[in-house]
C-alpha positions as CSV (number, residue, x, y, z in Angstrom):
1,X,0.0,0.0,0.0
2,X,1.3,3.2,-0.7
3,X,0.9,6.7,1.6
4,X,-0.5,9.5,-0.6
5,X,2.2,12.2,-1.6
6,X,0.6,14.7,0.9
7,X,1.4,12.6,3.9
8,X,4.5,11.7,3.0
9,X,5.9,15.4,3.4
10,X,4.6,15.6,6.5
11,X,7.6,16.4,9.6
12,X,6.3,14.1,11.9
13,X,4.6,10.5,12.1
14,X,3.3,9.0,15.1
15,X,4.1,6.0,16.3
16,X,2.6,3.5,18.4
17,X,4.8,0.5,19.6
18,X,3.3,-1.8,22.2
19,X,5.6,-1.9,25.9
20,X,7.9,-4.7,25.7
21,X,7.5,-5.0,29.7
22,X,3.8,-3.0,30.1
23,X,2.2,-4.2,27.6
24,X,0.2,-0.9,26.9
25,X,0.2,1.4,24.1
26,X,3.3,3.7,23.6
27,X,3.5,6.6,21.6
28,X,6.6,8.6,20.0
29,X,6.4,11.9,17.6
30,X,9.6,11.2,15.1
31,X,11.4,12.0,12.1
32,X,10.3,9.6,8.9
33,X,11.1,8.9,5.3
34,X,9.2,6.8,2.5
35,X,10.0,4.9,-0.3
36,X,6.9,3.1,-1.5
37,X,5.2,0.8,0.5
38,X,7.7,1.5,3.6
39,X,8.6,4.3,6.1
40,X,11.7,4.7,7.6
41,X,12.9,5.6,11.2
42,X,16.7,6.2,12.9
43,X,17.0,5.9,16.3
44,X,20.0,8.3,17.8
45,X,19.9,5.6,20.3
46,X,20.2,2.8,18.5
47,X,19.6,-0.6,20.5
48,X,18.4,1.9,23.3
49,X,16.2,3.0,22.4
50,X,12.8,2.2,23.9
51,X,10.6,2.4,21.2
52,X,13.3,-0.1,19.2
53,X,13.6,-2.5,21.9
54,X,9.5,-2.7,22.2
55,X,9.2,-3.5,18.3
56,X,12.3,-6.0,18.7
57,X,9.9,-7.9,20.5
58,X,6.6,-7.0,19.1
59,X,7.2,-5.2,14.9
60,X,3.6,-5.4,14.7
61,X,2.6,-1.5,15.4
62,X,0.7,1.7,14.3
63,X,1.7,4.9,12.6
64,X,-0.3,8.1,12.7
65,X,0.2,10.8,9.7
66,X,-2.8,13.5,10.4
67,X,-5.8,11.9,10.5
68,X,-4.8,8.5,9.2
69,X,-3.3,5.2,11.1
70,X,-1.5,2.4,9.2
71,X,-0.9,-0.7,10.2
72,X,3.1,-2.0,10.2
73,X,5.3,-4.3,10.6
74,X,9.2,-3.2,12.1
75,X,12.1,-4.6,10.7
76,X,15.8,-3.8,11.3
77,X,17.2,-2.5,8.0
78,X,19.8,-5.0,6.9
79,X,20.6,-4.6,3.3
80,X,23.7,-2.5,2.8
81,X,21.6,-0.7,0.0
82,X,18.7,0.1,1.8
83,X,20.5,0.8,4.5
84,X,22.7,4.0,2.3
85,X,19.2,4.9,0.7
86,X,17.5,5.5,3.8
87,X,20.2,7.1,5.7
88,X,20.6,9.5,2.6
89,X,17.0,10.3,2.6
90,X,16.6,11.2,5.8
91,X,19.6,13.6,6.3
92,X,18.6,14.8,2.9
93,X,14.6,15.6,4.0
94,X,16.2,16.9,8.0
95,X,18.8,19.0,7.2
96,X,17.3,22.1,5.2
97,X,15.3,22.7,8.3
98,X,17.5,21.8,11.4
99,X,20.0,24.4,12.8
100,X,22.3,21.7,14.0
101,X,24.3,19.3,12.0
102,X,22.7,16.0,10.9
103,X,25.9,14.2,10.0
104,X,26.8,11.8,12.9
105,X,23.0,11.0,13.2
106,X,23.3,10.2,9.4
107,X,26.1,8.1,9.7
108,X,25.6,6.6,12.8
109,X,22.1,6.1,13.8
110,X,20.3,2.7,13.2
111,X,17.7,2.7,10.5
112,X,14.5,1.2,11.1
113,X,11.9,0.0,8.4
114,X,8.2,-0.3,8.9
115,X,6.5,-2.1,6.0
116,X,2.9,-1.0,5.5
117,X,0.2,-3.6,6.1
118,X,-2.8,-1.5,5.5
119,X,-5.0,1.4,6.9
120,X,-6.3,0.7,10.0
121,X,-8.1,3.9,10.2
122,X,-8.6,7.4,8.4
């Protein structure tokens, strides 16, 4: 399924990973790219993060752009390619707008796919 062209200039998406420990419904506000069917997240924090660890143990989640939800599923971005492509999108969509440098982040963060299942709402 692909994300209509208006959402997918959007600053922000929403996600909502389920608490590896709680159980209950977590929500971040973070940076995102697309490339067809797929949106893409780094985490600063790599492994640390919370939000990774919760879809380490549970990749089925939501993501919020405006008004509509979509169903994914979280994988760690493996493939060397995919892995330049998205780290070159996302510094290339960032850094226009952010006063700081985005280069370490680029380089260093780990990249995070979510493969779109559907809409689960609009």
């Amino acid at each position: 399924m692909l994300l209509p062209d208006d959402l997918t200039h959007e600053q922000y998406c929403y996600l909502t990973t389920t608490g590896r420990k709680s159980g209950e419904p977590r929500e971040i506000e973070i940076w995102f790219g697309v490339d067809g069917a797929t949106l893409y997240l780094m985490a600063g924090g790599r492994e640390k993060s919370h939000w990774v660890r919760n879809l380490d143990k549970t990749p089925a989640a939501t993501v919020r752009l405006r008004e509509a939800t979509f169903s994914v599923t979280a994988r760690r971005v493996s493939d060397p390619g995919e892995e330049t492509r998205v780290r070159e999108m996302l510094v290339a969509k960032y850094s226009p707008g952010y006063s700081g440098d985005l280069t370490t982040w680029g380089r260093t963060a780990l990249p995070i796919a979510l493969d779109i299942q559907s809409e689960a709402t609009a």
